[in-house]
Each structure stands twice: as C-alpha cells, then as structure tokens.
C-alpha positions in Angstrom: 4.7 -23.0 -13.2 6.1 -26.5 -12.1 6.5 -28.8 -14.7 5.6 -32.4 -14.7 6.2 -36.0 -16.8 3.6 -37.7 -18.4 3.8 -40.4 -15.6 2.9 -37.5 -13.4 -0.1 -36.8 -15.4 -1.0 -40.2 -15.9 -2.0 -40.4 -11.9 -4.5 -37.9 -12.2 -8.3 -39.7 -13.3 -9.8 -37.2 -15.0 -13.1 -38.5 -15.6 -16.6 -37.5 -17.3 -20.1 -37.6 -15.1 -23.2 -36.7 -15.0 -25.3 -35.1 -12.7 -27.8 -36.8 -11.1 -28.5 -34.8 -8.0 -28.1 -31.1 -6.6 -28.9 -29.6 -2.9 -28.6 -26.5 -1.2 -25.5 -26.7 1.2 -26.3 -23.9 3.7 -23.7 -24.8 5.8 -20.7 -24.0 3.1 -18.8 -21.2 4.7 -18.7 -20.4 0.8 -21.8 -20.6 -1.1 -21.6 -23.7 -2.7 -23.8 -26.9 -3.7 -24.2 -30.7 -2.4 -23.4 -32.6 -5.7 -23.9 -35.8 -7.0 -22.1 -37.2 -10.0 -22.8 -40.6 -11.7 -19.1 -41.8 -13.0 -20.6 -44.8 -14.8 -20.2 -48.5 -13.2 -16.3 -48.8 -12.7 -16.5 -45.6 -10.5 -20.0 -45.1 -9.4 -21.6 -42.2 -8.1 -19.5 -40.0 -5.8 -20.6 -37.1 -3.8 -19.3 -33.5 -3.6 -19.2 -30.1 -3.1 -19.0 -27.2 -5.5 -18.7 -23.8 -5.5 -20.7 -22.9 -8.8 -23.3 -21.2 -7.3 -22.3 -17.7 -8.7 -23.5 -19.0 -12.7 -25.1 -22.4 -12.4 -28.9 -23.1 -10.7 -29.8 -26.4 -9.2 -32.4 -27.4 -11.8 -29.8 -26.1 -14.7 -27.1 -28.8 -13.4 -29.3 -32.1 -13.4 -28.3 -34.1 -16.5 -25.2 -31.8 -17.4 -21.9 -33.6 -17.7 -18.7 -32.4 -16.1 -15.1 -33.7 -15.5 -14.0 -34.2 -12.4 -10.8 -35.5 -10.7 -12.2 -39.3 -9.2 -8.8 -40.6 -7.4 -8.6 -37.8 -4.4 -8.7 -39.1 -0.9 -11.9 -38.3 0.5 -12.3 -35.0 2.2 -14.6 -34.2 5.1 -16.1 -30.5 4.0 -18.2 -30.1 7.1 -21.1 -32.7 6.8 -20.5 -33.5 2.9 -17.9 -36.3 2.6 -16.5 -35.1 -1.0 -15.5 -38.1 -2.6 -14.5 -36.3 -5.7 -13.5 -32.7 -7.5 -15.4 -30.8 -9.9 -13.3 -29.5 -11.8 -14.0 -25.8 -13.3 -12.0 -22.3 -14.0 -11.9 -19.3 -11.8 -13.1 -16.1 -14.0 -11.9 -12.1 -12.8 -14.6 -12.0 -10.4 -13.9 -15.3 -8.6 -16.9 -17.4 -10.1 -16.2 -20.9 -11.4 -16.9 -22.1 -15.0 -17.0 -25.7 -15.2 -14.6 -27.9 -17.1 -17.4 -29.8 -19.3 -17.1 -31.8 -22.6 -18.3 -30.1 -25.9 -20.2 -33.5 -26.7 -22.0 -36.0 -25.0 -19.5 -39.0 -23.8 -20.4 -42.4 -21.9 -19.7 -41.7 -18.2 -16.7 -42.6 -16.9 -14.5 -42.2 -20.2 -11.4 -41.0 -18.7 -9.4 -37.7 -20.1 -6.0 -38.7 -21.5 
C-alpha cells in the first residue's frame, strides 16, 4: 500500500448525492446502470455509470444517497459521459457495495 499526505488526500472531493435518476445501460460491456446524482448547487447533478447491478434495482436506488468522487476528469464510457465516480467496495464474488452515509446529510457536504 502507497502511502500518502494529507495534502494528497485533501485533492480528492469526496462528496454526498442523491439519486435522482437510474437507466438501463445495455450497452455496458459490464452490466452496469446510467446514473444520475444531484451534488447539491455548488456541484450540480453529474452523470455516471455504475456497476451495482449485482445487489441494487433501479427503483431501490432513486432517493438513496451515496458518496462519490466529483473532481475526475470526465470519462467517455461508450455513450455515457461519466462526470463523476460512485464510489462502492468489491465483495468475494466481485459485486459492489456502495460507500453510503449512515444518516441523511445535505447534498454536497464534502468528506474530510
């Protein structure tokens, strides 16, 4: 494992969302989902894709808050432009768990 310094860590905006919107995105060479995350009105709401497939449905996401890195580059994933990462934690058997709050936080408060 690579260490870092907290001015390292400080780069990264970690930041809470909610779900507004969630599509199918068949053409994922991974099964995955079209996301959209409201990051309150300094960030917006960004666009991206997940793959949480394996333990979340559509209708289950809407209205769920996640964290998610917000200062990436964007990144063309086929048609989606991600404009953000979702961030979650891979189990034995390759699903993804997402990295969520244990309480209900205004959108956009930042992890530090």
């Amino acid at each position: 494992m690579q260490e870092i310094n907290w001015s390292d860590f400080e780069k990264v905006e970690l930041r809470v969302g909610t779900i507004i919107e969630v599509n199918e995105f068949p053409e994922a060479r991974k099964p995955a989902y079209k996301v959209r995350v409201d990051f309150g009105d300094e960030i917006g709401i960004r666009q991206s894709s997940a793959q949480i497939t394996a333990l979340y449905q559509r209708d289950e996401l809407v209205g769920r808050q996640i964290v998610g890195v917000v200062n990436f580059p964007p990144k063309q994933i086929g048609p989606v432009r991600s404009e953000c990462l979702i961030t979650g934690f891979y189990r034995e058997d390759g699903a993804v768990v997402l990295a969520v709050p244990d309480q209900q936080v205004p959108n956009g408060a930042k992890l530090g």
